[in-house]
N, C-alpha and C positions, 0 to 999 in steps of 0.2 A: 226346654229353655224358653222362657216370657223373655222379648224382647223390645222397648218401647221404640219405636221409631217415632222418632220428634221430625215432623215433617215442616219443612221450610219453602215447598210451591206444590205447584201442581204439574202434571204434561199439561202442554195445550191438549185446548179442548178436542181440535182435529187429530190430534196424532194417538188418542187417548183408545182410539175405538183399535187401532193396527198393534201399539206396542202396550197399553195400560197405561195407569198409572205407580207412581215409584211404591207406593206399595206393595202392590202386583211385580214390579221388578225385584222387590227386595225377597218378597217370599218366594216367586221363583226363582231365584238365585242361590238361597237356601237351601230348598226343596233339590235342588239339583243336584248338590256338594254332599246332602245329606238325609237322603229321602225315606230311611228308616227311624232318623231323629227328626222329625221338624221342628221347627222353631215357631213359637207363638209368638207374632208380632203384635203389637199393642198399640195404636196409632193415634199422637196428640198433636192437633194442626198447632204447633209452633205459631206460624205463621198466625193464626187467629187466635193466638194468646190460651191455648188450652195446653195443660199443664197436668202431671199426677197429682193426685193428694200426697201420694207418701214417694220419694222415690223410691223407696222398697216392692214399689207395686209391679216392679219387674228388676229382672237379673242385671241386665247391662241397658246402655243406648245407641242408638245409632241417631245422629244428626245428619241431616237429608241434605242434597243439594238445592241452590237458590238459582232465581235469574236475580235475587237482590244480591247484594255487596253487605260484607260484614262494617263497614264503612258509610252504609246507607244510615240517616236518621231517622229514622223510625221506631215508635215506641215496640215493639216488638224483638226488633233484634236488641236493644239494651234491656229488653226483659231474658230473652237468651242467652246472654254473656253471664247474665244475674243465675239465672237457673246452672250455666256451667261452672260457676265458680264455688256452687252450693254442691254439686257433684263432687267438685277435687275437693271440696272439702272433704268431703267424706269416701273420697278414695270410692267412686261409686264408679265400677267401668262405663267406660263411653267410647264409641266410636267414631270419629267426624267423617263424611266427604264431602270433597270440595270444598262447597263451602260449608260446610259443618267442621272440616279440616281446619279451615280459615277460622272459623267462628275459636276451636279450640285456643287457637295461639293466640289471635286479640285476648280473649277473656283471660287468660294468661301475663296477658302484658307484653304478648311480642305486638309484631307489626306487620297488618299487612297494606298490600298496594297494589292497584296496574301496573304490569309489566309492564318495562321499555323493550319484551322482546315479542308482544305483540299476544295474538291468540295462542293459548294448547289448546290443539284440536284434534281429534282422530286419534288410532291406535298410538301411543310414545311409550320409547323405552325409558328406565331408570336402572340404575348401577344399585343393589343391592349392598349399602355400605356397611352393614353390621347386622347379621344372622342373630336371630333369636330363637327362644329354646320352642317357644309357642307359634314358630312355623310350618307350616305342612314342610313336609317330604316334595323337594321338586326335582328328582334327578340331577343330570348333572348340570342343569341349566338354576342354579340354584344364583348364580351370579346376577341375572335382571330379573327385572319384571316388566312385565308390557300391559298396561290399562288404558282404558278409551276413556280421553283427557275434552273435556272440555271450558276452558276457562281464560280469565284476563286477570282477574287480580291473583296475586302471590303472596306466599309470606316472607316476608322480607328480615324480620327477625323472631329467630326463635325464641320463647320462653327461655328464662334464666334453667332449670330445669330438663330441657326437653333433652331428647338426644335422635340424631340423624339416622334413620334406617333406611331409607332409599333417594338416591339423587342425580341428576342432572347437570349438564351446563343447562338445561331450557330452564329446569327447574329444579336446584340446588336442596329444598327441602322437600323434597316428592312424598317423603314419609316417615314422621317424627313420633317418638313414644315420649310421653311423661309418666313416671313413677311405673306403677304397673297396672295404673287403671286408666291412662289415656293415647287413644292412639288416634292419628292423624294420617290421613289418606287422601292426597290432591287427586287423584284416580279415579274412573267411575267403574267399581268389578260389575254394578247393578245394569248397566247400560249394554246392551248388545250393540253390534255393529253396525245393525241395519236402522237400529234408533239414529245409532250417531251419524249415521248416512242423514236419512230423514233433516237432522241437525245443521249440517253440512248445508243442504241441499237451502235451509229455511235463510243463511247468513249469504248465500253465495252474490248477494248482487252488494254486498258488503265489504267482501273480503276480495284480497290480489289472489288474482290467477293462479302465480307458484302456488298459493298458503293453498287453494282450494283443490287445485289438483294434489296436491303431496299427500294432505289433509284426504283424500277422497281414496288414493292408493294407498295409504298406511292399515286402511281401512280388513286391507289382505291379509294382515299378520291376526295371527290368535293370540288376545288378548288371556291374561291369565286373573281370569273371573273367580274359574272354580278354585283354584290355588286361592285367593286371595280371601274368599267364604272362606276355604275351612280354617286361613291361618284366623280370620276373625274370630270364628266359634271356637278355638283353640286359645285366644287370645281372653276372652270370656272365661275360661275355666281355668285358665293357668294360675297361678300362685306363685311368687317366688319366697 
């Protein structure tokens, strides 16, 4: 499976040498859920405006996360919204996080915003609100999911279209599909724990005390990464 990642930053330069960069996280992340199939990642800096020729020139996409906001004015990300809206046109799968999540539902016509409830930061749960046919197998904990969350803006509303797959009181649209080619993921399954420490660790003279301890000790829970890879690759090949 060619998979293009439309990459939207980079890691800092210093954390780059211990965790990689998100491409290095996104293929081993892959590589781990699925290490007999790999996936061919195919990498177009978004961010500096580079783009497929055809978007046939891979099977699906993943939208990377930013430190920008889909809200920021910059010509780039309105070239982004522009490039997602020529995917739904043609029903081309795509995967957002974060803000790739974010980017989907703006280019859609929802809305997003800063919370008024502050940072998602560290391992958070979400309430599995509607099982679908293209998810792994998760035993009997099929009810939540747990991903290493980092962010301030939300989406506040959904696309006229979309429908609710996992959610919050933090975060009430945690994770939205449209049609069967687009899915929306506030979550980071790419992000290990000891990156989002690292995270933690770069905000802390920022953030209140509770957020950073809680934020620091959430840290204990196992996120559900490899789960959340194969529903993606699952999500890729499904057909309804």
């Amino acid at each position: 499976m060619k998979i293009g990642l439309l990459l939207c930053d980079r890691v800092r330069d210093h954390l780059q040498a211990k965790h990689g960069d998100y491409p290095q996280m996104f293929t081993q992340l892959f590589a781990s859920c699925q290490p007999n199939a790999p996936v061919e990642f195919i990498v177009y800096a978004a961010f500096e405006g580079e783009y497929p020729q055809s978007m046939d020139e891979c099977d699906g996409y993943i939208i990377s996360g930013s430190r920008a906001g889909v809200n920021d004015d910059e010509a780039w990300i309105y070239a982004l919204a522009d490039f997602v809206r020529e995917l739904n046109e043609e029903q081309k799968k795509c995967v957002g996080i974060c803000f790739g999540h974010q980017m989907l539902a703006k280019a859609l016509k929802g809305k997003v915003e800063r919370s008024d409830k502050g940072w998602g930061l560290g391992v958070m749960t979400s309430q599995i609100v509607q099982v679908m046919p293209w998810m792994a197998e998760k035993g009997d904990n099929m009810s939540t999911l747990s991903l290493v969350m980092s962010h301030q803006d939300q989406v506040k509303t959904l696309p006229q279209s979309a429908r609710v797959l996992a959610s919050s009181a933090f975060c009430p649209y945690g994770m939205f599909q449209v049609g069967s080619h687009f899915l929306g993921i506030q979550g980071h399954p790419e992000f290990s724990t000891d990156y989002c420490y690292d995270l933690i660790q770069l905000r802390s003279t920022i953030l209140l005390a509770d957020l950073l301890a809680q934020s620091t000790l959430s840290l204990k829970t196992e996120p559900d990464a490899l789960w959340m890879a194969q529903s993606i690759l699952n999500f890729y090949r499904y057909e309804e």
